[in-house]
Residue frames as a rotation matrix with the C-alpha (Angstrom) as fourth column:
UNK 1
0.516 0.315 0.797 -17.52
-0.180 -0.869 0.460 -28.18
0.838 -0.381 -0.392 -90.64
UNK 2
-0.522 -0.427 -0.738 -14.97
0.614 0.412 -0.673 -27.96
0.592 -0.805 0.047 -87.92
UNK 3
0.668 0.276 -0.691 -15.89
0.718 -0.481 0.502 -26.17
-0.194 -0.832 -0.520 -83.98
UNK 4
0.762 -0.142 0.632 -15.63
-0.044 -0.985 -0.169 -22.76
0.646 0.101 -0.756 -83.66
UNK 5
-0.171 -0.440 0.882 -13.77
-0.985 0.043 -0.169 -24.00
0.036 -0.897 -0.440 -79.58
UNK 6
-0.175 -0.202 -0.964 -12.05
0.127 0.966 -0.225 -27.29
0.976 -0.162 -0.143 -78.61
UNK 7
0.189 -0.175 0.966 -12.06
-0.974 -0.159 0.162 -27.32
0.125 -0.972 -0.200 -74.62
UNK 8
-0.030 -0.202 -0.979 -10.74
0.236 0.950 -0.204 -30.61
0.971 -0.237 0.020 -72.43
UNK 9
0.477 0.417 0.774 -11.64
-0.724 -0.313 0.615 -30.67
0.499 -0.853 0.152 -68.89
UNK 10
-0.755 -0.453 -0.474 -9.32
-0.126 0.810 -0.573 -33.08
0.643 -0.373 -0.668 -67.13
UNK 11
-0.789 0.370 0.490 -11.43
-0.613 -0.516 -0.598 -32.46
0.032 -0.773 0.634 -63.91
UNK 12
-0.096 0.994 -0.046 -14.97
-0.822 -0.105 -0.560 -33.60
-0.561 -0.016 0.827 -65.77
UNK 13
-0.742 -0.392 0.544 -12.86
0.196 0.649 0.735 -35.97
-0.641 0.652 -0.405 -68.13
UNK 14
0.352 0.800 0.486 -14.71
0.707 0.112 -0.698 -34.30
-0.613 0.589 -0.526 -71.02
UNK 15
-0.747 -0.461 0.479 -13.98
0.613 -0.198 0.765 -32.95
-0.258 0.865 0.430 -74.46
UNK 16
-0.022 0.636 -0.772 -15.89
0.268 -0.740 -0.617 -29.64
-0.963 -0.220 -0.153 -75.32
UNK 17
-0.681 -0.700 0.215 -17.06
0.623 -0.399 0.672 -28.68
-0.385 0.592 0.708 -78.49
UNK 18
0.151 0.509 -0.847 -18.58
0.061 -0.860 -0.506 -25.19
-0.987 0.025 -0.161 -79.67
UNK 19
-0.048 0.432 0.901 -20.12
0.789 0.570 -0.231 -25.55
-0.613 0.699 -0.368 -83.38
UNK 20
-0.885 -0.421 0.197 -20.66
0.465 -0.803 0.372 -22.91
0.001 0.421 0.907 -85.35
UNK 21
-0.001 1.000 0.016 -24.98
0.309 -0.015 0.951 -23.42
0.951 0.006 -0.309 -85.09
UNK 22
-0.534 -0.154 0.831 -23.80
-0.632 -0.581 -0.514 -22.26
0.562 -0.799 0.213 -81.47
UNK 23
0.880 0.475 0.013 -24.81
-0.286 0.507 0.813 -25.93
0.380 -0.719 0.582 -80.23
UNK 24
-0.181 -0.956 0.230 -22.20
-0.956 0.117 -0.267 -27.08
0.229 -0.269 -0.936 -77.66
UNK 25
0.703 0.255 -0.664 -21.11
-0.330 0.944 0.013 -30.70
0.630 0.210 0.748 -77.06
UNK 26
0.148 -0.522 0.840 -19.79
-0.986 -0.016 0.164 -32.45
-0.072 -0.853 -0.517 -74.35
UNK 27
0.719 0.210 -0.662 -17.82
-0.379 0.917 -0.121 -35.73
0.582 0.338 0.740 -74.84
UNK 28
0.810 -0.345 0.475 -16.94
-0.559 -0.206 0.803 -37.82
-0.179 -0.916 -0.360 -72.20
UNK 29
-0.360 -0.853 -0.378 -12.97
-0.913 0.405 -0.046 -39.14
0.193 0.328 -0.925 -72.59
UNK 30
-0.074 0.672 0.737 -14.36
-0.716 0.479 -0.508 -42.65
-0.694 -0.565 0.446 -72.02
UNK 31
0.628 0.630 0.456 -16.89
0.330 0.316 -0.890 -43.22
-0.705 0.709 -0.009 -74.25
UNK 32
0.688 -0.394 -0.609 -14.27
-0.724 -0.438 -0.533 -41.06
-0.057 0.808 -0.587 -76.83
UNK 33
-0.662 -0.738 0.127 -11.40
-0.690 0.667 0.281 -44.18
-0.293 0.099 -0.951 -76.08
UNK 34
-0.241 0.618 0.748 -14.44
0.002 0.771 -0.637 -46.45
-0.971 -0.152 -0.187 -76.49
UNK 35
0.611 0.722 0.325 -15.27
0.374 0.098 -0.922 -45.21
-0.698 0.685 -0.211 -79.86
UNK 36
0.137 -0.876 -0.463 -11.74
-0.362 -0.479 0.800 -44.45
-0.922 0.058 -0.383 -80.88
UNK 37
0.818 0.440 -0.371 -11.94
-0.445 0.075 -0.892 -44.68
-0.365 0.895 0.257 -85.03
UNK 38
-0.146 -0.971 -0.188 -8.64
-0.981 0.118 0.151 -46.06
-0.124 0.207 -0.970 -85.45
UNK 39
-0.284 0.183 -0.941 -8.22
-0.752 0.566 0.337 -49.24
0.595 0.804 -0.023 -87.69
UNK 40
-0.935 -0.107 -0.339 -7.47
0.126 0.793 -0.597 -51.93
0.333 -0.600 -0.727 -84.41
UNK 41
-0.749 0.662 0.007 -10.44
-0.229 -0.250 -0.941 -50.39
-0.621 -0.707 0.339 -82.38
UNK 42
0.011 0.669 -0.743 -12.87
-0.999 -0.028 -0.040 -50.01
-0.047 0.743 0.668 -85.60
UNK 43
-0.325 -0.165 -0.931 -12.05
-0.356 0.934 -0.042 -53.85
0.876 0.317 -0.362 -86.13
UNK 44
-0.974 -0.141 -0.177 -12.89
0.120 0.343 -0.932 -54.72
0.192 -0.929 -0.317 -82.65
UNK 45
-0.525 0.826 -0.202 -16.49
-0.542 -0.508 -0.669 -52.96
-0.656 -0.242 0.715 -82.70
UNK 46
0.184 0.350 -0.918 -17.03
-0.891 0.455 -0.005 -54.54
0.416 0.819 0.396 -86.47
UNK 47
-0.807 -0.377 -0.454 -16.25
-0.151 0.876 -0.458 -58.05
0.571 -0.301 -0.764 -84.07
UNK 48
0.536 0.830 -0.152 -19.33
0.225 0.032 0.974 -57.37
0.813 -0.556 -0.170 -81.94
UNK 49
0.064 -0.257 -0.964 -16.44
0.926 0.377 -0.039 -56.56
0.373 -0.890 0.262 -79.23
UNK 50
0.816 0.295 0.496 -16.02
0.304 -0.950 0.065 -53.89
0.491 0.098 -0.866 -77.06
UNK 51
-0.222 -0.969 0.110 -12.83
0.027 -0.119 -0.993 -52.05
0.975 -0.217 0.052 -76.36
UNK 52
0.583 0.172 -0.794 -12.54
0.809 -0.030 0.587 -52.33
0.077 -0.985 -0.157 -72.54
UNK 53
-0.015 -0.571 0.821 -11.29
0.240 -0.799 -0.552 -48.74
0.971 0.189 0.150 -70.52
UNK 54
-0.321 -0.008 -0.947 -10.50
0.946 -0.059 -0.320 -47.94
-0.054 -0.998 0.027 -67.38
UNK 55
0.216 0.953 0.213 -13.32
0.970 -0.234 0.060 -45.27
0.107 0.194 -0.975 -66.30
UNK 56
0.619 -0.300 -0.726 -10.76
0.284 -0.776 0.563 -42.85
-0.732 -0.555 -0.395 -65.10
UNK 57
-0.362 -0.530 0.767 -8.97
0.931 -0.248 0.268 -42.58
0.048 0.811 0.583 -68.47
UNK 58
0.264 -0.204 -0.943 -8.05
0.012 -0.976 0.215 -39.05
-0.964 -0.069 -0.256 -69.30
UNK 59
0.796 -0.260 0.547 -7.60
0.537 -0.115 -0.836 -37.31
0.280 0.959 0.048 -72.88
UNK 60
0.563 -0.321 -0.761 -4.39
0.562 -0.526 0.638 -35.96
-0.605 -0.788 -0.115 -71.83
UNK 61
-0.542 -0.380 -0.749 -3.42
-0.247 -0.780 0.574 -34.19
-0.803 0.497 0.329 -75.18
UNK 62
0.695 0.651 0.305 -5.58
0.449 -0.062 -0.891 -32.80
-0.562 0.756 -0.335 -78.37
UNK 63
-0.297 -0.909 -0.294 -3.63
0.214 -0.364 0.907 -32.45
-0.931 0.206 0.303 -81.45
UNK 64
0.582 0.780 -0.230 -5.62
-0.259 -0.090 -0.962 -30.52
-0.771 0.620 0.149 -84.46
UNK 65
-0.102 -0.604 0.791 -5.07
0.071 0.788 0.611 -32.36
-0.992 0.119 -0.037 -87.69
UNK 66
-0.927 0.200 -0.317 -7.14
-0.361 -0.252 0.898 -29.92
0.100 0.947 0.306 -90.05
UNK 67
-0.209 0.963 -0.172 -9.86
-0.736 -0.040 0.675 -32.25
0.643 0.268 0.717 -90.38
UNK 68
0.506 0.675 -0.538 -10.33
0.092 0.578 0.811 -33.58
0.858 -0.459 0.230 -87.38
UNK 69
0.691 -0.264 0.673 -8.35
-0.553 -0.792 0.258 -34.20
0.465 -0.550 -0.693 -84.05
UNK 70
0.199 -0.198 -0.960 -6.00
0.139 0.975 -0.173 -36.89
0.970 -0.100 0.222 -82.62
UNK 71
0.702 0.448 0.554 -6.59
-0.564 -0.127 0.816 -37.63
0.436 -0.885 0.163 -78.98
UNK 72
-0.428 -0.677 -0.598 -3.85
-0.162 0.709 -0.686 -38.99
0.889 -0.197 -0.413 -77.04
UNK 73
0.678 0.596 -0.431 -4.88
0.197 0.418 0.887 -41.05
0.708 -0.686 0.166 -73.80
UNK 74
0.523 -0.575 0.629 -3.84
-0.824 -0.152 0.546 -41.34
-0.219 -0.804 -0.553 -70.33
UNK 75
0.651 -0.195 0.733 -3.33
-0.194 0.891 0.409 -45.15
-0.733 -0.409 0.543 -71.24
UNK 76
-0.010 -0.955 0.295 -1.03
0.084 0.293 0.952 -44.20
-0.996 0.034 0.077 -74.20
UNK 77
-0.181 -0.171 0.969 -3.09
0.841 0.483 0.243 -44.58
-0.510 0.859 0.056 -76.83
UNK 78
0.040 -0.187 -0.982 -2.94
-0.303 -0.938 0.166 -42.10
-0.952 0.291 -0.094 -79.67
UNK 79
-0.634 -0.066 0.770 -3.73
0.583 0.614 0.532 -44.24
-0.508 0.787 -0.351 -82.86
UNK 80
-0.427 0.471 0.772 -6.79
0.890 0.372 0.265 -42.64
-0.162 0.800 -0.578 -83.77
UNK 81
-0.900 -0.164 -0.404 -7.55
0.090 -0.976 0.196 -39.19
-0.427 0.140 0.893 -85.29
UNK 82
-0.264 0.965 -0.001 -10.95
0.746 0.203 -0.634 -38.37
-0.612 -0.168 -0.773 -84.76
UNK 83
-0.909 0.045 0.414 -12.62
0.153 -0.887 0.435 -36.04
0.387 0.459 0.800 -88.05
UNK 84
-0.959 0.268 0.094 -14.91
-0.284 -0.900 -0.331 -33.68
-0.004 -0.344 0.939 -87.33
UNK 85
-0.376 0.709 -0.596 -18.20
-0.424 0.440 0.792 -35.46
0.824 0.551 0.135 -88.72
UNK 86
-0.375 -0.138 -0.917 -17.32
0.439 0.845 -0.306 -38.12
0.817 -0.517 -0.257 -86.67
UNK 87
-0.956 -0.291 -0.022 -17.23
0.120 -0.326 -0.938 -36.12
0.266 -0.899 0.347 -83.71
UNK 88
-0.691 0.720 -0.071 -20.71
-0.676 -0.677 -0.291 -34.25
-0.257 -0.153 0.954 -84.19
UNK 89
-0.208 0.768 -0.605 -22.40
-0.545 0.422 0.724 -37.35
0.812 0.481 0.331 -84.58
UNK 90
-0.501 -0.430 -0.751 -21.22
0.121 0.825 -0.553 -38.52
0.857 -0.368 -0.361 -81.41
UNK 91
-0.013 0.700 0.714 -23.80
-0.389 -0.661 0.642 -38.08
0.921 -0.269 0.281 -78.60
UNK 92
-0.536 0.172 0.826 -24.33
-0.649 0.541 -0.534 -39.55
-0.539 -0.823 -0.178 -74.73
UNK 93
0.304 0.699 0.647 -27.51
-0.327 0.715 -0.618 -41.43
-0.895 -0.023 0.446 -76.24
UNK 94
0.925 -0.222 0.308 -26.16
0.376 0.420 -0.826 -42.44
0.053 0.880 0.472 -79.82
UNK 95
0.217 -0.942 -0.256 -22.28
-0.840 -0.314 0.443 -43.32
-0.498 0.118 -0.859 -79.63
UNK 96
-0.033 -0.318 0.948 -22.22
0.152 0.936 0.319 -46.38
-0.988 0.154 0.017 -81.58
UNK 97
0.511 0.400 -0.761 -21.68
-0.574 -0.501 -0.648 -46.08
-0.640 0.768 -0.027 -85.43
C-alpha cells in the first residue's frame, strides 16, 4: 500500500505521509538517516551500533521508486530506498526494527 501524498518540509526537517486510511505520518529526516534500510546501515544496527547524524541533517531529495522511496541526504547519502511497509511501520515511539 503506497501514500495517497509524499510532503518534505525542509523547515520542520520532516517527511509527510498521507495513507489511504486517511492517517497522516510525520517522519523526522533524522531518525529516517538513523534507520536508513540500506545494506551498510542495516549491518551497523544488526552490530548493536548506531549510525551517528548530525541533528540538522536534511532529506534534500525524494525519489519514488514504485515501491517505496529513495531519500537522498544533506550529508550525501542516498544508498537506501525506503519501501513503503517499511515506512508505515516507522513511528516517533517505535523506530527500531
Amino acid at each position: 500500500m503506497s501514500p495517497v501524498a509524499v510532503g518534505n518540509s525542509q523547515g520542520k526537517q520532516q517527511l509527510r505521509l498521507n495513507w489511504p486510511d486517511g492517517r497522516e505520518q510525520r517522519l523526522d529526516h533524522a531518525e529516517l538517516r538513523r534507520q536508513c534500510p540500506c545494506s551498510q546501515c542495516r549491518a551497523f544496527r544488526l552490530q548493536g551500533l548506531t549510525v551517528k547524524v548530525d541533528p540538522r541533517i536534511r532529506v534534500v531529495e525524494l525519489n519514488a521508486q514504485g515501491y517505496g522511496l529513495q531519500l537522498i541526504f544533506s550529508d550525501g547519502h542516498e544508498r537506501g530506498i525506503y519501501p513503503w511497509p517499511y515506512l508505515a511501520q516507522l513511528t516517533p515511539e517505535n523506530t527500531e526494527t
